[in-house]
C-alpha positions in Angstrom: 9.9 0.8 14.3 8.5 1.9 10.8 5.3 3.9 10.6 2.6 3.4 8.0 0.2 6.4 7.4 -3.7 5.2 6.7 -6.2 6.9 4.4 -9.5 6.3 6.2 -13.1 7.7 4.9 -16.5 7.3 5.7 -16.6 4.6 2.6 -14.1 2.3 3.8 -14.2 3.2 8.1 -17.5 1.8 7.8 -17.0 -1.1 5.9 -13.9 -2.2 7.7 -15.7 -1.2 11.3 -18.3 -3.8 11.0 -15.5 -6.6 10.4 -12.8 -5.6 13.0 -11.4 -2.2 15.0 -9.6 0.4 12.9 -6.9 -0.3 15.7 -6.9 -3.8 14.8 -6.6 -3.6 11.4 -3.5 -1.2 11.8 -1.7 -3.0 14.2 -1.6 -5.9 11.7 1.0 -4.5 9.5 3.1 -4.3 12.4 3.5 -7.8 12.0 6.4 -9.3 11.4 5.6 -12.5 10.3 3.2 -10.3 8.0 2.2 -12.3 4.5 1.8 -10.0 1.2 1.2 -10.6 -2.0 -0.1 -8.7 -5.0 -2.6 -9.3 -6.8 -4.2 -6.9 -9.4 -5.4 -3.2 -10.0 -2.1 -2.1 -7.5 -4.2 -4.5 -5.0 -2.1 -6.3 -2.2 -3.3 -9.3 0.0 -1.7 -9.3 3.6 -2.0 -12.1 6.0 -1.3 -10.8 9.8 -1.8 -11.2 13.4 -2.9 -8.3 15.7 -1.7 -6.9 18.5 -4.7 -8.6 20.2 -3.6 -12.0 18.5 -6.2 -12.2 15.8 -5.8 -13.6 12.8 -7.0 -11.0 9.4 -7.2 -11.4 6.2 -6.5 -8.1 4.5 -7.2 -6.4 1.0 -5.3 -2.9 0.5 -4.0 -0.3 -2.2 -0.9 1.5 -1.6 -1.2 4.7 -2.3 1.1 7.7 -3.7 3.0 8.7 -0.9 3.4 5.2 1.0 0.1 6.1 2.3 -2.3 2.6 3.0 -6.2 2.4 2.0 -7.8 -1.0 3.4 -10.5 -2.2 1.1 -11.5 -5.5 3.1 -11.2 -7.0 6.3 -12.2 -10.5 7.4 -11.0 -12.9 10.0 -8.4 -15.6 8.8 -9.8 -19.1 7.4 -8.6 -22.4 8.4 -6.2 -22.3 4.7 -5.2 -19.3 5.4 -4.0 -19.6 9.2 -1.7 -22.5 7.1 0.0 -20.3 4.8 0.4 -17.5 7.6 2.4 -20.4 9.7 4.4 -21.1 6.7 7.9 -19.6 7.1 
């Protein structure tokens, strides 16, 4: 198993809290039928399943150092639970 280190603030702890755990969110890249793609601004898009089995929707920039910053958090919609199951 790999670890992944996690830049959390009181900016982005709070914002990601109301949405889902901290735990949550970090057990998702975990995943290993994990989704990423990247988008813009050094912005990535992940598609994972928790621990817990839920289905998030995550917006991140990695940092220097490997080190992970979520930006947003929401639960998966109907298209994307379709393109998580894609293989």
């Amino acid at each position: 198993m790999f670890y992944i280190e996690f830049e959390w603030d009181d900016g982005n702890e709070y914002k990601i809290s109301q949405r889902a755990s901290l735990e949550e969110v970090e057990s998702a890249f975990y995943d290993s039928r994990k989704k990423t793609r990247r988008t813009f601004f050094n912005r990535y898009i992940s598609l994972a399943r928790t621990s817990s089995g839920r289905y998030l929707f995550i917006v991140y920039q990695r940092k220097a150092g490997g080190i992970i910053r979520v930006i947003s958090v929401r639960d998966m919609n109907w298209n994307d639970r379709l393109m998580y199951r894609r293989k």
